[in-house]
KESE-546474 format. One line per field, with one value per residue (C-alpha): residue in three letters; x, y negated, z negated; residue number from 1. Coordinates in steps of 0.02 Angstrom, whole numbers, plus 32768, in hexadecimal, padded with zeros to 4 digits. Layout:
<sites>
aa (ALA:...)
east (X:...)
north (Y:...)
up (Z:...)
i (NUM:...)
</sites>
This chain:
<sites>
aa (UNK:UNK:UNK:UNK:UNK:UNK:UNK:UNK:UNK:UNK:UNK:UNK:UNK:UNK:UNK:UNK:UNK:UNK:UNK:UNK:UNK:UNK:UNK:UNK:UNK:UNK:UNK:UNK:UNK:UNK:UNK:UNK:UNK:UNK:UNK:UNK:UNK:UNK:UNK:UNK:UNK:UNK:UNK:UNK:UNK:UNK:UNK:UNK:UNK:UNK:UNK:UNK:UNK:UNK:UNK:UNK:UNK:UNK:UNK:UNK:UNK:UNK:UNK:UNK:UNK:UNK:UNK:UNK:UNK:UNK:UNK:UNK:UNK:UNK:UNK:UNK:UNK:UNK:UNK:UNK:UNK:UNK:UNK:UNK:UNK:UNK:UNK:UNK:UNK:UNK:UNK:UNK:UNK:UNK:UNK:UNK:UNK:UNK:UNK:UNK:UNK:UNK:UNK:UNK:UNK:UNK:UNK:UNK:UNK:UNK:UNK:UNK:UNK:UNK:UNK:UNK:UNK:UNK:UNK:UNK:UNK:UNK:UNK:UNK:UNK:UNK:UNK:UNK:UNK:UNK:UNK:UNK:UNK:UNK:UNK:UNK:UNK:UNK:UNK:UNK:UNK:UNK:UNK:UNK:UNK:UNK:UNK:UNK:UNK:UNK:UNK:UNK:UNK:UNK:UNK:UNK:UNK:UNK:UNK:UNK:UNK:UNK:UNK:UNK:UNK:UNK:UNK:UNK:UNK:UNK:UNK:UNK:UNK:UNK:UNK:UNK:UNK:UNK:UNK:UNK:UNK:UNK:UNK:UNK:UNK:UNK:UNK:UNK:UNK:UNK:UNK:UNK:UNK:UNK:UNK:UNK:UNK:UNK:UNK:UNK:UNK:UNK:UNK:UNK:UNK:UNK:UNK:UNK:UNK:UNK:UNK:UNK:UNK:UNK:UNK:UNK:UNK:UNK:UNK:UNK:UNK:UNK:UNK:UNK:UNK:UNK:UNK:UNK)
east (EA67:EAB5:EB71:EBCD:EC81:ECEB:ED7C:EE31:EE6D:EEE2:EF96:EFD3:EF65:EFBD:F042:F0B6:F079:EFDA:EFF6:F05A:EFB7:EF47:EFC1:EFB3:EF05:EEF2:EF70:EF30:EE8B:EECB:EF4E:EF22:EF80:F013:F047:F0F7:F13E:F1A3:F0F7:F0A4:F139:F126:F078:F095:F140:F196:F239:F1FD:F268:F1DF:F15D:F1D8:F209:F13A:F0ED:F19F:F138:F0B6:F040:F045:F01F:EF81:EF51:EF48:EEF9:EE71:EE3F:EE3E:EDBF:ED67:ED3E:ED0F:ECAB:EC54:EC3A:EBB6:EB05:EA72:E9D0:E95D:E8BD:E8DF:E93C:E8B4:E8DE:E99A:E9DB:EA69:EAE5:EAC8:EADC:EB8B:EBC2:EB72:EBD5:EBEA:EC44:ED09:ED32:EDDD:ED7B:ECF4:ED7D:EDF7:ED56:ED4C:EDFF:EE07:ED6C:EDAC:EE62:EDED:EE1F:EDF9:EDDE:ED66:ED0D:ECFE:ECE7:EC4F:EBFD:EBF2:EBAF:EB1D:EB20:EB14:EA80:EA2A:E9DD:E9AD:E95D:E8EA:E8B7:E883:E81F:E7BF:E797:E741:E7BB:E7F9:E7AE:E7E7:E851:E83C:E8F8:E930:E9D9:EA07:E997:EA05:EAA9:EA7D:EA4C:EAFD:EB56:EB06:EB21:EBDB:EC03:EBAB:EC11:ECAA:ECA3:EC96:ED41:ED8C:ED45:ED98:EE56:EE86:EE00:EE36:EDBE:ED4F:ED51:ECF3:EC88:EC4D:EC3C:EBDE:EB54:EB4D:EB2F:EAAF:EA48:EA4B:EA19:E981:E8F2:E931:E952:E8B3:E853:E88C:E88C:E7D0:E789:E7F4:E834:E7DD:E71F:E6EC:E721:E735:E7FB:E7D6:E764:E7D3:E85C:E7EE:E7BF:E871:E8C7:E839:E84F:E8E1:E908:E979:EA18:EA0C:E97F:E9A7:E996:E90A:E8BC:E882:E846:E7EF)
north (4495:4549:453D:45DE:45F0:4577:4530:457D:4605:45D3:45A7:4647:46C0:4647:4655:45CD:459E:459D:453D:44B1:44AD:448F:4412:43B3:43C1:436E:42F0:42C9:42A7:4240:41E1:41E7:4252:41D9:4248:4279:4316:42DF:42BE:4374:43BD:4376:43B1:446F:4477:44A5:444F:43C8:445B:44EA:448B:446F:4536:4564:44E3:447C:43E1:4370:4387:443E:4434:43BA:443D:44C5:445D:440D:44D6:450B:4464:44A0:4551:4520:449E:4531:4588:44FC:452D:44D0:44D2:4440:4481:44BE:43ED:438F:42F3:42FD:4279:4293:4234:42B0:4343:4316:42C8:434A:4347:4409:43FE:43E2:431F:432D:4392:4313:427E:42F9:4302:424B:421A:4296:4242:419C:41E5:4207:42A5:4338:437A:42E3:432F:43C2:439A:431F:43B7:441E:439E:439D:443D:4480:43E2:441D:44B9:4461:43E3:445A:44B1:440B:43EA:447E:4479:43CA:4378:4308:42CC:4318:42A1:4285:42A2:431F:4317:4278:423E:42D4:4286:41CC:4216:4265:41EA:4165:41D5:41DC:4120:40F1:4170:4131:406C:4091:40FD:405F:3FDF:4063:407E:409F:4109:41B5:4255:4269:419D:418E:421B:41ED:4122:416E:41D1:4130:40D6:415E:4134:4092:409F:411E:409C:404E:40E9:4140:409B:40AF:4155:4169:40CD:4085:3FD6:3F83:3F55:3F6A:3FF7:3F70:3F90:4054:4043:3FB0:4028:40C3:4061:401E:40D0:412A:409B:4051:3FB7:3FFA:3FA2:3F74:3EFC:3E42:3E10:3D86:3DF8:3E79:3DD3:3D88)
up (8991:8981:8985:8990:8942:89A0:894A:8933:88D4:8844:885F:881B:8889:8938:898E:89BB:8A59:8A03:897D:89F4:8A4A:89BC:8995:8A3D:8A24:8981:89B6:8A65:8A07:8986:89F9:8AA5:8B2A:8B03:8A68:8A79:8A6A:89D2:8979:89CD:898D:88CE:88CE:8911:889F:8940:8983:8A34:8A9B:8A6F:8AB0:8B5D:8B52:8B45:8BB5:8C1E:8C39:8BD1:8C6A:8C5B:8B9B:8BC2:8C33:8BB1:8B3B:8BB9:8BC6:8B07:8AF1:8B70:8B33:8A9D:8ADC:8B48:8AB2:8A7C:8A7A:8A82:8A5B:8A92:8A6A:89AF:8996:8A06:89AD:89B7:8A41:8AB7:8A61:89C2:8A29:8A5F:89BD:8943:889A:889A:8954:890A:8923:897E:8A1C:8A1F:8A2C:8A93:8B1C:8B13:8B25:8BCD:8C12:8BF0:8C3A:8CE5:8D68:8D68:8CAC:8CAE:8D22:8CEB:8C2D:8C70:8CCE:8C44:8BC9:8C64:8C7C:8BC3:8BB6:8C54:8C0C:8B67:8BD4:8C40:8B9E:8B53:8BF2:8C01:8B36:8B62:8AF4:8B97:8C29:8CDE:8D39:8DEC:8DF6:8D66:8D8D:8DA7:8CFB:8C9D:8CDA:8CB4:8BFF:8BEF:8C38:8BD8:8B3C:8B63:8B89:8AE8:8A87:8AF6:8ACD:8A25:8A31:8A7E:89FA:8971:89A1:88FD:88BF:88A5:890A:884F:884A:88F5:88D5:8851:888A:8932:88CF:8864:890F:8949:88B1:88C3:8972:8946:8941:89FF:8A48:8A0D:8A3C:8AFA:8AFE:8AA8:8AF5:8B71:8B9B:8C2A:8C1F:8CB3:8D49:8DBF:8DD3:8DE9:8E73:8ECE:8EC1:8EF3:8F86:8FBA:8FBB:900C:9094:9088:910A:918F:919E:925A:923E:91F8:9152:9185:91F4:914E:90F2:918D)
i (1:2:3:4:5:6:7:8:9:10:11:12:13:14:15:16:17:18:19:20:21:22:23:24:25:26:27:28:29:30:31:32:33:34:35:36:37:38:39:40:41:42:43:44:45:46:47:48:49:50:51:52:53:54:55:56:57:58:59:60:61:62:63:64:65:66:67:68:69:70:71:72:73:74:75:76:77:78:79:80:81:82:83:84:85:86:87:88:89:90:91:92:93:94:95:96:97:98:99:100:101:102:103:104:105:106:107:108:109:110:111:112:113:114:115:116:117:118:119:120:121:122:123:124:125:126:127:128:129:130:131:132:133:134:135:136:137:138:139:140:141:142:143:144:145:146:147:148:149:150:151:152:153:154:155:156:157:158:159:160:161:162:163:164:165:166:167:168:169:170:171:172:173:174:175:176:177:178:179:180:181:182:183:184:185:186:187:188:189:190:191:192:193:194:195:196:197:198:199:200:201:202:203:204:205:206:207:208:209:210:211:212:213:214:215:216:217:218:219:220:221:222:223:224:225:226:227:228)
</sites>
C-alpha cells in the first residue's frame, strides 16, 4: 500500500477554522457526532462561539469535516498486486492510515445518509482498481459478477470493522486500531482458508442458484403448480 501525505499540518501552520475542524474531527472520531461544541471548543483552544461565527450550525461543521476525511481518504493509494496477500479488512484498517479517519469513516457510515454513501463508494471505488489488477495478475479468479463480488467484499470488510466499533465504546481511535489488526490476525487462518479453498464441498448450491436466476419461476403461476 502506497500512502501519499495525508494527515494535517501542525496546529501552528492552521488557521482557526482549521484547527476547529481538526478538532471536530478528532472528537467526532473519538465521541461520536454527539460531541458538543463545549468539548470541540476545548480541543481547538477556541471559545464554543468561534466555532458558531466559522460554521453557525453543528450540521454545517459535520459537513466540513465529512469533506476534509474524505480528501484525505482520496489521497489513499493502493496497490493490490505489489500486497497480494493483504485482505480487505487490512486495506481499510492499515496502521499507517491515522486512527481517528478510519473510526471518523466508520462512525458516518454507521450515522447512514449521504456521507455514508459516498464514503462507502470510494472505499469500492479506490478497491475496484486494486481488484482488476489482482485479476488480470492471476492472483484472483474472475467473478461472474465483478461488481457485485467487490461490494460484498467491502461491505463485509466494513460491518466486521463496524461491530467491533460497537463491542468497543470506550476504546479510544489507537485502542480499536490496534484491537482490529489484532482481530485481522486472528482471523488470517479462516479467511485465507475460504478465500484459498472455499467452504462448500460440493457446487451443488452454485448451479441450483445458476439455474434459478437464469429461469426464475414467474410470479403469475402457483406455488404447487412449479413443484407439480
Amino acid at each position: 500500500m502506497h500512502i501519499t501525505p495525508a494527515v494535517a499540518a501542525p496546529d501552528s501552520d492552521l488557521t482557526a477554522r482549521a484547527r476547529i475542524r481538526e478538532a471536530a474531527i478528532a472528537c467526532f472520531a473519538s465521541q461520536g457526532f454527539g460531541a458538543s461544541f463545549t468539548t470541540i471548543a476545548k480541543s481547538a483552544g477556541v471559545s464554543p462561539g468561534l466555532i458558531t461565527h466559522h460554521f453557525g450550525s453543528k450540521a454545517a461543521l459535520r459537513s466540513e469535516c465529512d469533506a476534509e476525511v474524505l480528501r484525505r481518504y482520496q489521497a489513499i493509494k493502493t496497490d493490490g498486486v505489489a500486497n497480494p496477500s493483504g485482505s480487505l479488512l487490512h486495506y481499510v484498517a492499515d496502521p499507517s492510515i491515522a486512527a481517528p479517519l478510519l473510526v471518523y469513516i466508520l462512525r458516518a457510515v454507521h450515522a447512514g445518509g449521504r456521507a455514508a454513501r459516498e464514503f462507502l463508494e470510494h472505499l469500492v471505488d479506490e478497491a475496484r482498481e486494486a481488484m482488476r489488477a489482482s485479476v488480470e495478475a492471476g492472483l484472483v479468479r474472475p467473478s461472474r459478477d465483478d461488481e457485485a463480488r467487490l461490494r460484498y467484499l467491502i461491505f463485509q470488510s466494513i460491518g466486521a470493522l463496524l461491530v467491533e466499533l460497537l463491542t468497543m465504546p470506550d476504546a479510544t481511535p489507537d485502542e480499536f486500531v490496534a484491537a482490529a489488526l489484532a482481530s485481522q490476525r486472528d482471523q488470517m487462518l479462516p479467511m485465507l482458508e475460504i478465500f484459498t479453498e472455499g467452504m462448500l464441498t460440493t457446487r451443488q448450491m452454485l448451479d441450483d442458484y445458476l439455474d434459478y436466476v437464469g429461469d426464475p419461476p414467474r410470479e403469475d403461476v402457483p406455488a404447487d403448480a412449479v413443484t407439480a
